[in-house]
C-alpha positions in Angstrom: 148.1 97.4 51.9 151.4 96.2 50.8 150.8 93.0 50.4 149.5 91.1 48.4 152.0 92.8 45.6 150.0 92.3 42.6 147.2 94.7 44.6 149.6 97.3 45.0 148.6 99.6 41.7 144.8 99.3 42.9 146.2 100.5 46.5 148.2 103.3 45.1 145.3 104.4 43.1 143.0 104.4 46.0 145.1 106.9 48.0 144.1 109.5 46.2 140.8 109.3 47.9 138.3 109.4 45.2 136.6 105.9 45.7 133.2 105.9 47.1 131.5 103.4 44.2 133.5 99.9 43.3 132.7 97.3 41.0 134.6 93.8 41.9 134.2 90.8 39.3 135.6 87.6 40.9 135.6 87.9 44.7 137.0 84.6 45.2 138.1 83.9 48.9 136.8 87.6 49.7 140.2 89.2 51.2 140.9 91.7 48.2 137.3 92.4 48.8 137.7 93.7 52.3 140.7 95.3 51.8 139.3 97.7 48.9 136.9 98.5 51.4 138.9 99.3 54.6 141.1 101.3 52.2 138.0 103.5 50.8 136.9 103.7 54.5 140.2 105.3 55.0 139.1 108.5 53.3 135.5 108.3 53.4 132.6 107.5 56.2 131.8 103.7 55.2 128.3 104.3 54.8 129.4 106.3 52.1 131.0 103.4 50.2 128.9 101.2 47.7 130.7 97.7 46.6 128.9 95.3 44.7 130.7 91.9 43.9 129.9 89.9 41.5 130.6 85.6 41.7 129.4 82.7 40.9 128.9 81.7 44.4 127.2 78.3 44.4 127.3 78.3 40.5 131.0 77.4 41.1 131.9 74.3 39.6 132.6 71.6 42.1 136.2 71.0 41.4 137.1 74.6 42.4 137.2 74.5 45.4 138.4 78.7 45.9 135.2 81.0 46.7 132.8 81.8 49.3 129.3 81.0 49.2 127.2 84.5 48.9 126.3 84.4 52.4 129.9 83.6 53.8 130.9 86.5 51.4 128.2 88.8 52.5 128.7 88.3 56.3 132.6 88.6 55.9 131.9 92.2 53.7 129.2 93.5 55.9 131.6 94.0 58.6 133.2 96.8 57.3 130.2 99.0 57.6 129.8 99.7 53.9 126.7 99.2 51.4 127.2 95.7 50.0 125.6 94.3 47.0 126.4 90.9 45.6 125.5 89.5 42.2 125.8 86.0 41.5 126.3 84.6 38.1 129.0 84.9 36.0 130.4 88.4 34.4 128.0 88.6 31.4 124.7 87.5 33.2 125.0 89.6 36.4 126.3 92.5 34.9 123.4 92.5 32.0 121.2 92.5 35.0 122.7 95.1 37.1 124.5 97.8 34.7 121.2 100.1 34.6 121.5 100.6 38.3 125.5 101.0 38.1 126.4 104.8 37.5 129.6 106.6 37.6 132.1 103.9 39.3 135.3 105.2 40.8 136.9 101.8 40.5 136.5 98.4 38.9 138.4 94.9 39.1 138.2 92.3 37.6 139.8 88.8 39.0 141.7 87.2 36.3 139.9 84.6 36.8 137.1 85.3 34.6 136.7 83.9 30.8 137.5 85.3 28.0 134.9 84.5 26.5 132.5 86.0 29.2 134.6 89.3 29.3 134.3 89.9 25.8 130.3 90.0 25.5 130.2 92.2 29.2 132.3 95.0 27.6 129.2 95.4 26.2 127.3 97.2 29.7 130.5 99.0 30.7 130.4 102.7 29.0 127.2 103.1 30.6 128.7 102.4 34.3 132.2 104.5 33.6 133.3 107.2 33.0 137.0 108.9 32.2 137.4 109.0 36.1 136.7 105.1 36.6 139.8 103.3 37.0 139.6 100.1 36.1 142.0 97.1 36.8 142.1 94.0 34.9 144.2 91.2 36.1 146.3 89.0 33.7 144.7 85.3 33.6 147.9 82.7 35.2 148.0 79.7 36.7 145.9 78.6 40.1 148.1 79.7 43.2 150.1 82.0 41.2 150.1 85.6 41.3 148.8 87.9 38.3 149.5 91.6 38.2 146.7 93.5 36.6 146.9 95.8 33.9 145.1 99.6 33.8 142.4 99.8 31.7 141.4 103.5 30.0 137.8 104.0 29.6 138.8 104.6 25.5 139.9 101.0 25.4 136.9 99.7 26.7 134.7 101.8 24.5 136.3 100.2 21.6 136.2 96.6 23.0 132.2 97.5 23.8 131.6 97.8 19.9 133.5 95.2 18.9 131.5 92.4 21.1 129.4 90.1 18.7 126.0 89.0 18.8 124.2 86.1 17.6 121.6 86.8 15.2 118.1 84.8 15.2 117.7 83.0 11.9 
């Protein structure tokens, strides 16, 4: 659990054995994936664990080449025993779809991967899945290949980023 290094604050939070319900936005090759869940496992009986991922899956663009199809991802999660759900789609549209049915998360991260753009309008669905328990983890966007250490998010900052988000009005 020492390795990658820019995991280790999501780690070190994790050993304090609270983490039964994760929310993961940008699984990419899947091995952050498995670790969160062989390091919730550690405290808790996997079948007590609930992950669900969200990707773009197959909606990658061609050109990037870094991600797992939903069923490679699903058959490489499944292993460790735990409730899996995967969403496909990007930030905004998956988590629209799915942040009724997300309650009271004990951890969320979010690949730095994702737009800007798209983070800015999800913020949106996030009070309703957190609490001032969740602790949420929001890597840095960097270059491809190079490492990004995330940054702790408070469930305040989020609530204020939630009502700033803009929408379009009909004409």
């Amino acid at each position: 659990m020492s390795k990658p290094a820019e995991d280790r604050p999501i780690y070190q939070e994790m050993l304090k054995g609270q983490v039964t319900r994760i929310l993961e936005l940008g699984i990419g090759l899947g091995d952050r994936s498995v670790r969160l869940l062989e390091a919730a496992a550690h405290f808790h009986d996997a079948r007590e664990i609930h992950y669900t991922g969200v990707d773009l899956f197959e909606g990658r663009e061609r050109s990037c080449d870094v991600g797992l199809s939903i069923k490679q991802a699903y058959r490489k999660l499944a292993r460790t025993g735990t409730h899996i759900r995967l969403v496909p789609g990007d930030a905004f549209s998956a988590v629209a779809r799915i942040a009724n049915s997300l309650r009271e998360l004990d951890l969320v991260v979010i690949s730095g991967d994702q737009p800007a753009e798209v983070l800015d309008r999800t913020w949106f669905y996030f009070p309703r899945m957190i609490d001032d328990q969740t602790q949420i983890f929001l890597q840095k966007p960097g270059h491809p290949g190079e490492p990004s250490p995330y940054d702790r998010v408070r469930a305040d900052e989020i609530a204020v980023w939630a009502g700033h988000t803009h929408r379009a009005r009909a004409a």
